[in-house]
C-alpha positions, -999 to 999 in steps of 0.1 A, spaced: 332 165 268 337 184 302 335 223 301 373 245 314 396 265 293 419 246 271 423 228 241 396 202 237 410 169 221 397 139 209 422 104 208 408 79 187 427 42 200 431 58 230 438 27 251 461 9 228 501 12 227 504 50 214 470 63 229 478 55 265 508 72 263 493 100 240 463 106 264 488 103 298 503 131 281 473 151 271 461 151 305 494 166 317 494 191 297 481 223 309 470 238 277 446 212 272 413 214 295 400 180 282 406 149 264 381 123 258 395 91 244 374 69 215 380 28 219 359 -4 216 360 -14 252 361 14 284 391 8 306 392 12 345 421 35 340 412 75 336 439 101 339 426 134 353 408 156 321 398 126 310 366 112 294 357 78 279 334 69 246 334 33 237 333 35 195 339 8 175 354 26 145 348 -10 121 310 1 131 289 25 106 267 28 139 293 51 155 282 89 156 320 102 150 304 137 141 289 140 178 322 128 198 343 153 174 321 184 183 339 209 194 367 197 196 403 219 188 417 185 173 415 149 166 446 122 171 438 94 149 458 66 165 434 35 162 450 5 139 441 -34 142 473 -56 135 451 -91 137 439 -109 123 466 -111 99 454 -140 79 419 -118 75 433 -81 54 396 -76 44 387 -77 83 417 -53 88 411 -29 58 376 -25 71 391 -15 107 419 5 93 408 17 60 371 21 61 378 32 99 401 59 92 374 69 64 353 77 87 369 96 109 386 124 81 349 122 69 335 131 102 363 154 110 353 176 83 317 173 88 321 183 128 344 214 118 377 206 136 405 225 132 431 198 130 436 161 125 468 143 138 470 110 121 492 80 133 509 70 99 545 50 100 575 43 87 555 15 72 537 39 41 575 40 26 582 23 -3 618 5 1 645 24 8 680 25 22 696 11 49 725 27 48 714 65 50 685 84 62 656 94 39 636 127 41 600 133 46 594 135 5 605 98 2 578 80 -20 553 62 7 538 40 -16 544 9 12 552 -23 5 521 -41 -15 523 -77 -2 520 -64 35 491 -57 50 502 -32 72 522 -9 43 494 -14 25 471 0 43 491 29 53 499 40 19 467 41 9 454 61 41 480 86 25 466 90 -6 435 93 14 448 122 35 460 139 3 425 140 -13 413 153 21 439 182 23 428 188 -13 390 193 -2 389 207 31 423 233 30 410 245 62 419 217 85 455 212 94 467 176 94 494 163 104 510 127 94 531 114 122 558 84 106 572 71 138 595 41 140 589 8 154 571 19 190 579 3 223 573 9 262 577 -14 291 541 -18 292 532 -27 260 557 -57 262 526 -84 267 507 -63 241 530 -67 212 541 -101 227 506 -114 218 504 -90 184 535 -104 173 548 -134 189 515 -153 197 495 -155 233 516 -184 243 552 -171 238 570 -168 269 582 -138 274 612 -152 296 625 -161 261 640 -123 261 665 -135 288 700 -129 269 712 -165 290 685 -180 268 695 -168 238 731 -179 230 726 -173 193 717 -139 176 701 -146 145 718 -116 122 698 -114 87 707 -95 61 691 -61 59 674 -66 94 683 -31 104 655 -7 120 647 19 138 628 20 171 615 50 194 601 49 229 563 58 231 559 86 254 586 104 231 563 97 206 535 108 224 555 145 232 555 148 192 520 143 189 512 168 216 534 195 200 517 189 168 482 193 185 496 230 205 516 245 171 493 260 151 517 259 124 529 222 120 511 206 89 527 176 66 545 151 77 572 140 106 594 111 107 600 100 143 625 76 162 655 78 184 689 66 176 709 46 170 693 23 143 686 -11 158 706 -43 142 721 -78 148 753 -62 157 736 -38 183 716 -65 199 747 -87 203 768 -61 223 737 -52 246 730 -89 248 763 -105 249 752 -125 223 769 -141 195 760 -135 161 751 -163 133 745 -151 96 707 -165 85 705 -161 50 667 -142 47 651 -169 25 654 -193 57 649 -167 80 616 -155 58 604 -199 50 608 -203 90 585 -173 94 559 -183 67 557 -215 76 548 -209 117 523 -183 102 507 -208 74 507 -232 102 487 -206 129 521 -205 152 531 -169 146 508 -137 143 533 -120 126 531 -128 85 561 -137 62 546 -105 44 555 -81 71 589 -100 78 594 -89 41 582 -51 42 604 -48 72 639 -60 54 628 -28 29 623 -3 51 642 29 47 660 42 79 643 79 85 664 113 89 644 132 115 657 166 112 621 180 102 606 170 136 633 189 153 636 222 135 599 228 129 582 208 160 612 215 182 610 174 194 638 151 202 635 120 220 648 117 256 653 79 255 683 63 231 672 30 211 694 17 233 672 22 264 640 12 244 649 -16 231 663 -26 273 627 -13 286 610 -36 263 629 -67 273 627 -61 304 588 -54 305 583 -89 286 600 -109 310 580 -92 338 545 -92 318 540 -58 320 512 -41 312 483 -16 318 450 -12 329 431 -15 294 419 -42 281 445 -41 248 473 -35 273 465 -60 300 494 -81 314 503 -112 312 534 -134 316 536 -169 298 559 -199 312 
C-alpha cells in the first residue's frame, strides 16, 4: 500500500456496485492517504490513492492478513448474487469469504471493520412503519441472500465478543442503485438477455401492483458517504439502517411512470417468478421474490444523529437514474460493471 499521511483503507469488492462508489469516495477524501481495493479481476479504472490486489475471497490461497497490514480499516463489501440455483457455491463466497476476512482482520491488528450487511438480515417486518436498528435480523430462511446475511450477523457478534478491540460497524442499506450499475443488476436480476429498453414507461402500459411489494431504495454514492463517515468517526460502532425516502411501491411507480396499476394477487406474481427461474429464464429466485414481500421498511434516524448522514438523492431520483441508465446500458470500467445494452 503506497506510503502519505492519511487513513489507510482496504475495500474488499471494490469493483462491484457499492465498492466503486465506496472507493470513488475514499479517494476523495482527504483524510484518507490510500485505498487499495481487493477483487477477483483488476480493472483498467483507478481513481487517484488508489491500489489494486486481485483476491479471490472463495480462495483459501488468498493472504488476507498481508493486504490488511497496516491498514486503519477494512470495508467488507464483496457478496456473489449468482448462481442462485448453486447456495453452496454462494455460502462459500459469502460465508466462508466473509470468514475469512473478520479472521484476518483480527489476525493483521486493524482497528476497524465496516461490513456491508442489508436490509435483507431482517426477519419480516412491517410495511406500514419503520423499524429500529434492534429489529430481530434473523432473515428470511428460504432465501439465499437473508440467509446468508443473518448468519454473517451472528458471525460478527461472536467476533465483537472476542476481539473487543476492533470497532465494527454493520451497514443495513436498502435496495442500492446508480445509473451505472443498471447493466449490472440487469444481468444479476433480470438475465443477460433482458432488454433494458423494456424500462421505457410507453412499453409498459400495465403496472403490476402486488400486495406487500413495498421497498425501500437508496442511491449508492449516498451509501458510499455513510460508509466513509463510519471509516473517519472513531466512535460509530453497531449497526445503521440506510436508504432515502420515500418507500418505493406500485402506486409510486405509476405516478412517475404514468402507468396504470393492475392488482396481481402474489401467488401468481410469486408461480410466474418460480417458474422462469425453475425453467433458467430469470436469475432472480421465487425465494428472494418471497423475502422481499417480508421485508420491514427501516427508520433511519440512528444514521443521522450519530453518523451525521442523510442522503442527497430522494427514491424518487434513484429509482429515475436507474431507468434511465438501463435503457442506455450504462456502466463502468470493471469487469462486474461493464455495459451493455440488449435489443
Amino acid at each position: 500500500m503506497s506510503s502519505g499521511t492519511g487513513k489507510r483503507v482496504v475495500v474488499t469488492g471494490a469493483t462491484g456496485n457499492v465498492g466503486t462508489s465506496v472507493v470513488r469516495v475514499l479517494s476523495e477524501e482527504t483524510e484518507v492517504g490510500s485505498v487499495r481495493g481487493l477483487a477477483r479481476r483488476l480493472p483498467e479504472w483507478s481513481p487517484p490513492k488508489t491500489e489494486w490486489s486481485a483476491v479471490d475471497l472463495a480462495s483459501d490461497g488468498s493472504d488476507l492478513v498481508e493486504e490488511f497490514s497496516g491498514a486503519d480499516a477494512v470495508i467488507h463489501l464483496a457478496w456473489a448474487f449468482q448462481p442462485t440455483h448453486d447456495p453452496a457455491s454462494t455460502w462459500r463466497t459469502n460465508v466462508l469469504g466473509s470468514m475469512r476476512v473478520f479472521d484476518a482482520v483480527a489476525e493483521a491488528g486493524v482497528p476497524a471493520l465496516v461490513h456491508a450487511s442489508s436490509v435483507g438480515a431482517y426477519s419480516p417486518g412491517p410495511k406500514d412503519r419503520a423499524v429500529t436498528e434492534s429489529w430481530p435480523t434473523h432473515g428470511w430462511p428460504d432465501a439465499a441472500y437473508c440467509r446468508e446475511k443473518a448468519y454473517l450477523e451472528r458471525a460478527l457478534d461472536t467476533f465483537e465478543r472476542d476481539h473487543p478491540g476492533t470497532r465494527v460497524v454493520r451497514m443495513r442499506p436498502a435496495f442500492l442503485f446508480k445509473r451505472e450499475s443498471a447493466s449490472e443488476q440487469r444481468r444479476i436480476f433480470g438475465g443477460r438477455f433482458l432488454p433494458g429498453q423494456l424500462a421505457r414507461p410507453d412499453l409498459l402500459p400495465l403496472l403490476p401492483d402486488i400486495p406487500g411489494l413495498r421497498v425501500q431504495v437508496l442511491h449508492t454514492d449516498d451509501a458510499a458517504h455513510a460508509y466513509r463517515l463510519a471509516v473517519l468517526s472513531a466512535d460509530a460502532r453497531g449497526a445503521f439502517n440506510l436508504a432515502a425516502e420515500p418507500a418505493v411501491d406500485a402506486d409510486l411507480l405509476g405516478e412517475m411512470l404514468g402507468t396504470r396499476r393492475v392488482r396481481l394477487p402474489r401467488t401468481a406474481a410469486r408461480s410466474a417468478v418460480a417458474a422462469a427461474w425453475g425453467l433458467r429464464l430469470l436469475p432472480a429466485s421465487p425465494h428472494l421474490f418471497d423475502a422481499v414481500l417480508r421485508l420491514p421498511l427501516m427508520d433511519c434516524t440512528r444514521a443521522r444523529v450519530d453518523l451525521g448522514w442523510r442522503p442527497v438523492r430522494a427514491a424518487t431520483q434513484v429509482v429515475e437514474e436507474f431507468l434511465l441508465g438501463m435503457r442506455q446500458g450504462a456502466g463502468e470500467r470493471t469487469e462486474p460493471m461493464r455495459g451493455r445494452k440488449v435489443g
